[in-house]
N, C-alpha and C positions, 0 to 999 in steps of 0.2 A: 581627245577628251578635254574637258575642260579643266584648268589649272584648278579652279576654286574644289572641283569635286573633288580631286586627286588629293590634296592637302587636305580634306575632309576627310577623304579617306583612310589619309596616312595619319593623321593625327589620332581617329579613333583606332586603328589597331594599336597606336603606340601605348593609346592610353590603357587599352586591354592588357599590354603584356607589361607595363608599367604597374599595374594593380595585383597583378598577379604575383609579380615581383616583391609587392610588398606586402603581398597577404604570405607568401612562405615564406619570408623573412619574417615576419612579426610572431608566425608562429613557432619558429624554428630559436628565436630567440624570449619567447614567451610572452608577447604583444609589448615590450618593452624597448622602447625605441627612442634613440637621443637624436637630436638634430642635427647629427652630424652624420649621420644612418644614409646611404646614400643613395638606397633605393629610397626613401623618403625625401628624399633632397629631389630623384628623379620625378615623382610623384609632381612636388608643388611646381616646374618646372615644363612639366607636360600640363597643368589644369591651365598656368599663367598663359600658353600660347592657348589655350582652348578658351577665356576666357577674352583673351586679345582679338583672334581672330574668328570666334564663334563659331560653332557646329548647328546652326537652324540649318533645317531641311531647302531645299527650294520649293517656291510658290506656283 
């Protein structure tokens, strides 16, 4: 397979369960979240390599 797909792919699961992470934390703690929060910390952490290495489709 190819490397580019596989990091594509790993990146969007991670971001799925990264999200997920932080929607029942935020609700668990009543959407009040400090920046120190770490599934928040995970969150911007997984967008920066999504935004580094990009998720477009291929052509």
């Amino acid at each position: 397979r190819d490397p580019v797909i596989i990091e594509r792919s790993n990146l969007v699961n991670i971001s799925k369960l990264i999200v997920k992470e932080l929607i029942e934390t935020s609700l668990k703690y009543g959407r009040m979240l400090d920046s120190d929060h770490m599934p928040l910390q995970h969150f911007f952490i997984v967008l920066e390599h999504v935004l580094r290495h990009g998720l477009r489709p291929k052509k």
